[in-house]
MARSEVEX-539176 format. One line per 4 residues: number of its first residue (from 1); their letters; for each residue z, x, y of C-alpha. Coordinates in nm, 3 decimals, decimal comma. Example, Ala and Ser with C-alpha at 12.3 -4.5 7.8 and 13.67 -1.06 7.14 Angstrom:
1 = as = 0,780:1,230:-0,450 ~ 0,714:1,367:-0,106 .
This chain:
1 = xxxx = -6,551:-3,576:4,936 ~ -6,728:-3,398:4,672 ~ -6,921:-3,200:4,911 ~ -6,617:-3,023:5,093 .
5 = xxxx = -6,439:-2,813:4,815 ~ -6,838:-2,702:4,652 ~ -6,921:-2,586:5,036 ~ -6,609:-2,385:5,000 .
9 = xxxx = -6,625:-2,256:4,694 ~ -7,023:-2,140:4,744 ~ -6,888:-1,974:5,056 ~ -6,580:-1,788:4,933 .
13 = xxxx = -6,848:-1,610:4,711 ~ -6,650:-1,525:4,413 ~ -6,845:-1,706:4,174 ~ -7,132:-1,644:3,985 .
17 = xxxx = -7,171:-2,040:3,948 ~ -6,992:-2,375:4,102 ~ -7,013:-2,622:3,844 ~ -6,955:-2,996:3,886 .
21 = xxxx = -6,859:-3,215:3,611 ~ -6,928:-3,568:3,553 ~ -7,083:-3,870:3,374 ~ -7,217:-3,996:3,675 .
25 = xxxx = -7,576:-3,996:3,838 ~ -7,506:-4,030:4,181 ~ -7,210:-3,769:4,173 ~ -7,459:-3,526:3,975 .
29 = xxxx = -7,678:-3,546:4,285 ~ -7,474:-3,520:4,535 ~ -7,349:-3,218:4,344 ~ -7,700:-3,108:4,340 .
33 = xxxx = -7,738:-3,082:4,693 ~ -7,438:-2,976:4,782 ~ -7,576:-2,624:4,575 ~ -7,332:-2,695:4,254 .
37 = xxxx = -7,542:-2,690:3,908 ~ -7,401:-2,984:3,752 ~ -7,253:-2,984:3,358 ~ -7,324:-3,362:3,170 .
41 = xxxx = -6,982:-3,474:3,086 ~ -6,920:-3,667:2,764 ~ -6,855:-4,025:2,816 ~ -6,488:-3,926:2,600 .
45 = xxxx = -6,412:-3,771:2,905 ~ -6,453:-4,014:3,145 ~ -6,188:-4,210:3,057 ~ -5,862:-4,338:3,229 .
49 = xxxx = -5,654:-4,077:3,008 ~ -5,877:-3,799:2,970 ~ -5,735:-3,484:3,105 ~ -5,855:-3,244:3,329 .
53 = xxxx = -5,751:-2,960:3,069 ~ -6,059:-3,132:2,808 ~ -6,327:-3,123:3,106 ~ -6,207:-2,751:3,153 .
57 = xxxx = -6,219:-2,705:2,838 ~ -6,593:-2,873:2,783 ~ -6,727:-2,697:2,990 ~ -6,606:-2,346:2,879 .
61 = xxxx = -6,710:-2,398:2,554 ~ -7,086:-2,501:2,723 ~ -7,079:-2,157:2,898 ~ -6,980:-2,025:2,614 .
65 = xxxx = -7,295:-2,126:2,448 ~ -7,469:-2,064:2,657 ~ -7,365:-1,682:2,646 ~ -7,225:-1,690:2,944 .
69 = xxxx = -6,849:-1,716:2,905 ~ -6,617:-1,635:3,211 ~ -6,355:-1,403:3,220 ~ -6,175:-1,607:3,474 .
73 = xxxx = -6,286:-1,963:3,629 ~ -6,092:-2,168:3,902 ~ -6,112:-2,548:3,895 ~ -6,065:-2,731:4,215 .
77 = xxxx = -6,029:-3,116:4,198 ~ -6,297:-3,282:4,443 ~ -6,067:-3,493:4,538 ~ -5,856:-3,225:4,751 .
81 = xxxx = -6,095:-3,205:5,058 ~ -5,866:-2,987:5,255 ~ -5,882:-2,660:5,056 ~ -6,000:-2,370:5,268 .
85 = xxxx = -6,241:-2,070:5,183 ~ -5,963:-1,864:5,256 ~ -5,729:-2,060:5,009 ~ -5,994:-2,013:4,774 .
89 = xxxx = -5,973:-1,634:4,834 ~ -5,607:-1,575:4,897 ~ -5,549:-1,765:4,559 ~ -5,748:-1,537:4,367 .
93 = xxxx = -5,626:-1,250:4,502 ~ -5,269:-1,338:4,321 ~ -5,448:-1,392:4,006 ~ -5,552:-1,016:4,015 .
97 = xxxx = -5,207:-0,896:4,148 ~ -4,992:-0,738:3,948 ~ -4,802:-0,855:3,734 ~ -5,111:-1,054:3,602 .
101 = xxxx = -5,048:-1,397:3,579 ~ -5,247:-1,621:3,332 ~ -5,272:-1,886:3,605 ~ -5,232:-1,970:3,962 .
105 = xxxx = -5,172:-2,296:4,051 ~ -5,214:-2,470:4,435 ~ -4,835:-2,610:4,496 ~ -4,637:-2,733:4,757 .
109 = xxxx = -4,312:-2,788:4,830 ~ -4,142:-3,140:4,803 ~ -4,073:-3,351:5,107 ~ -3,767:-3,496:4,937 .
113 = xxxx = -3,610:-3,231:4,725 ~ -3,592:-3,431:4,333 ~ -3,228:-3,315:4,329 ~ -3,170:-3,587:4,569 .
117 = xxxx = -3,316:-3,868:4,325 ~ -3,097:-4,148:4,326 ~ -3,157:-4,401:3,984 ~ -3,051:-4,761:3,932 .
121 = xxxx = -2,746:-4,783:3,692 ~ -2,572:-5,113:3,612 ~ -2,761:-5,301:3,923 ~ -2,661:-5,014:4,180 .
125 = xxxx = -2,811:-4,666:4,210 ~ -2,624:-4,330:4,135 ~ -2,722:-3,950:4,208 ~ -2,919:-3,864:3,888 .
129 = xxxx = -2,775:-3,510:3,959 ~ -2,394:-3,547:4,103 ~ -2,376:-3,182:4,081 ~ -2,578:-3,173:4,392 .
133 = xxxx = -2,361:-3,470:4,550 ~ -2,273:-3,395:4,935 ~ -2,405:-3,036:4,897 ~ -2,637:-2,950:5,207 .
137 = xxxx = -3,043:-2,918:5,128 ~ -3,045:-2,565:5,265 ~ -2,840:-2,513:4,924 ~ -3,027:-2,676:4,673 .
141 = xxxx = -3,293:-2,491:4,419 ~ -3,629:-2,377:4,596 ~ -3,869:-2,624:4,394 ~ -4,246:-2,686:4,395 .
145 = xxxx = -4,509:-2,943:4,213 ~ -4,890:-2,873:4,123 ~ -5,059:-3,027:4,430 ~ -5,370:-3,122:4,251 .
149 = xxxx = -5,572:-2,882:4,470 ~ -5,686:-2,622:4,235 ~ -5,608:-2,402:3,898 ~ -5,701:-2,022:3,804 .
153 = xxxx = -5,676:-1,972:3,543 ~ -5,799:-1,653:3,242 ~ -6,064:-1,807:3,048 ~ -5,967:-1,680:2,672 .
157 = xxxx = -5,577:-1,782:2,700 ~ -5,680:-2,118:2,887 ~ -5,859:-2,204:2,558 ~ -5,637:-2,085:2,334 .
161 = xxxx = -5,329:-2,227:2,489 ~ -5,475:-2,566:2,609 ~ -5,255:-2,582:2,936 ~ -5,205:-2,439:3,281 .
165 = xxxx = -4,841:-2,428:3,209 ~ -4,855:-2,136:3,072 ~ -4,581:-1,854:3,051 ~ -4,737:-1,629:3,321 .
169 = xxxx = -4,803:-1,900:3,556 ~ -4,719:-1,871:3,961 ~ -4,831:-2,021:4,229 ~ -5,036:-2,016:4,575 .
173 = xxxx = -4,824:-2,209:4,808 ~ -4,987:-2,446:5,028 ~ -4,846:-2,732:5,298 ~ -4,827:-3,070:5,187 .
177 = xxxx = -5,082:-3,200:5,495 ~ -5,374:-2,942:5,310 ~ -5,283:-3,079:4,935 ~ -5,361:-3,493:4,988 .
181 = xxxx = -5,490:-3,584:4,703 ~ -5,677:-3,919:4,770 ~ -5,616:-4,186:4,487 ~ -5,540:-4,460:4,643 .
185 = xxxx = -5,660:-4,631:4,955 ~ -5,314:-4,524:5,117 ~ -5,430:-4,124:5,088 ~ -5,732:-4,230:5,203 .
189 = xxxx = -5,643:-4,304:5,512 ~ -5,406:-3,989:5,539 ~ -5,670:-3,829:5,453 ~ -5,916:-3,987:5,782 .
193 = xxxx = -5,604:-3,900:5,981 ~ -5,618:-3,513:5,914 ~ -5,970:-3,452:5,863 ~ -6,034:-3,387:6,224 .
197 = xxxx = -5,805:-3,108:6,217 ~ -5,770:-2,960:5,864 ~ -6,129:-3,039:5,753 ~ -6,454:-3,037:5,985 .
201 = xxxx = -6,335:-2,681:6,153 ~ -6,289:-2,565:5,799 ~ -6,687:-2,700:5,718 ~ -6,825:-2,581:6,098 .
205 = x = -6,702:-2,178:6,021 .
């Protein structure tokens, strides 16, 4: 999996470096070959609850010591095979757009609009929104999640602000079936089911 989104990113060449994180030897290698110089990351930050803002952040501050600080850096979570070179590049063409954002952020759209949530209340479940009770989906809000595919985001202001949820924050829309994020064994076997289509054309271009 690792493999797949470095590939990509080395051959959208935008960036001066791909740069894999982790704690972990056999990762680090695979990073290796893949063509990805690979950053230590503190055991701290291998943890259950450590964030992906702290390993962004970690490994700014390494670049920054090393005098070579980025104006602008995209992380892209290896676990999001299906990202294409050209979401890579159509992404970072919004960052540049006017009006600059501070970040773009890979989102989708929700299968089951949240204004539809339904909660338990005294052993029997009620609309958690009855404003939006019997009114058709076509009406309801436009809304869209982070898809845990990938972040742009400016380097100074990510730092300083310590979030991708910043003010000036839009997003690259993607489909759901190109934004699996495998966690459990359940994505994984999405994930099997779309590869043929969504992942080893992407790899053979």
């Amino acid at each position: 999996m690792i493999v797949y989104p470095v590939i990509n990113a080395l051959k959208s060449k935008l960036f001066d470096q791909v740069i894999v994180s982790t704690e972990d030897a056999e990762i680090a290698e695979i990073g290796k070959q893949a063509g990805a110089r690979v950053i230590q990351r503190p055991e701290r930050l291998a943890q259950d609850h450590s964030t992906v803002v702290e390993v962004c952040e970690n490994v700014l501050k390494t670049l920054e010591k090393e005098k070579n600080f980025p104006d602008r850096f995209c992380c892209i979570y290896p676990t999001a095979i299906f990202i294409s070179i050209q979401d890579v590049l159509d992404s970072y063409k919004l960052l540049i757009k006017a009006p600059i954002p501070d970040v773009v952020m890979g989102v989708s759209d929700f299968n089951i609009l949240p204004v539809q949530a339904l909660e338990e209340n005294h052993g029997f479940l009620r609309y958690k929104w009855s404003e939006y009770k019997g009114i058709q989906s076509q009406l309801h809000p436009k809304l869209v999640a982070s898809n845990g595919t990938l972040y742009w985001a400016r380097s100074k202001r990510f730092l300083g602000e310590k979030t991708f949820y910043t003010e000036r924050l839009i997003g690259y829309e993607m489909p759901w079936v190109k934004a699996v994020d495998i966690d459990t064994p359940e994505d994984f076997k999405i994930a099997q089911m779309l590869a043929a289509n969504l992942l080893f054309k992407e790899v053979d271009q």
